[in-house]
N, C-alpha and C positions, 0 to 999 in steps of 0.2 A: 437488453441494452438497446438502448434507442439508435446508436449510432457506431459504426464493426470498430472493434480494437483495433490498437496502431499500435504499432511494434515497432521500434526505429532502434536500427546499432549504429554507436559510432565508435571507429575505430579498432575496426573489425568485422568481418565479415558475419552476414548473416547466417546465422549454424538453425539449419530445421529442427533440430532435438531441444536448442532453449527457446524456439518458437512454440512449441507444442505443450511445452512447460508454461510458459507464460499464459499461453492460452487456459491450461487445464487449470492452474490459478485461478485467474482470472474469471472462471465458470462458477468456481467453487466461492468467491464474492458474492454473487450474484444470489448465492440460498441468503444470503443474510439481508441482501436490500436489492428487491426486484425492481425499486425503478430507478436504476442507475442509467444514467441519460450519455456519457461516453467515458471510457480506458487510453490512457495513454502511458505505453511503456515505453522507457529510453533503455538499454543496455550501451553501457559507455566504457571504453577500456580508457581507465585514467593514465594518465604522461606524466605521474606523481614521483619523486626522487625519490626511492628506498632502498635499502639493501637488497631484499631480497623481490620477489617476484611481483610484478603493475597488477595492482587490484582493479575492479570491473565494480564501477557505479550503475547503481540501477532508481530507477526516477518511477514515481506513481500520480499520473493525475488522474483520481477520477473525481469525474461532475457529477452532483445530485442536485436535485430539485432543491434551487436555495442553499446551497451549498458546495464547497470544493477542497476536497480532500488530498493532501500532496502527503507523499512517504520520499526524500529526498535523499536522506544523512548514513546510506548502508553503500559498504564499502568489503570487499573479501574476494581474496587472491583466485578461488573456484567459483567462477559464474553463478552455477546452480545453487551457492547458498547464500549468493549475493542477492539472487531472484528469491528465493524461499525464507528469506529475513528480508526484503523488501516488500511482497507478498503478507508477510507475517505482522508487520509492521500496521499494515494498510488494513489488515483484518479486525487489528485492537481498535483502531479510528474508526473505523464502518459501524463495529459494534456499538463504542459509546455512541457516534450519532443517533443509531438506533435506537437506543436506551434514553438519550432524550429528547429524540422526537416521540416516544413513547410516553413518555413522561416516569418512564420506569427509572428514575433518578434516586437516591437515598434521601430521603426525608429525614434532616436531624431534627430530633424532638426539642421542643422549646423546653427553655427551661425556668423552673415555678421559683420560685422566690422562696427559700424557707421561712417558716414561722418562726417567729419571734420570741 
């Protein structure tokens, strides 16, 4: 990564064990597309009305050459699977990209005309 991750919590204190998490993620990105140019992660505890317990939004920007990838819409009441489905999220998008700047896309076969 061209440029160090950014970690940012709001609304809530920064905890070192989901920093460590983010980070070990975040490494584990990096086998699928080495030239990722910069990470930014938000951990956000939302101020959402619900019965029961404030869910913790988690945000993904990362930049690539020509490209920029956001994982935004993961939302769950325990941090660590709010990060591990935002994480998870950001893994399926990295992939496709890769798959078509590869050009490793699915070719649907034309189709012939029957005979007459």
């Amino acid at each position: 990564m061209q440029q160090p991750l950014l970690i940012t919590f709001h609304g809530l204190a920064r905890s070192d064990a989901v920093e460590a998490d983010v980070r070990r993620r975040c490494e584990h990105l990096e086998r699928f597309a080495s030239d990722i140019m910069s990470c930014r992660v938000v951990v956000d505890l939302l101020q959402a009305h619900q019965q029961q317990g404030r869910p913790f939004g988690v945000r993904i920007d990362l930049t690539l050459p020509g490209r920029e990838l956001v994982a935004n819409r993961v939302q769950h009441e325990d941090v660590y699977i709010a990060v591990r489905d935002a994480f998870e999220d950001m893994q399926r998008q990295l992939e496709d990209w890769v798959r078509r700047r590869r050009g490793d896309e699915k070719q649907h076969a034309t189709r012939t005309p029957l005979p007459e």
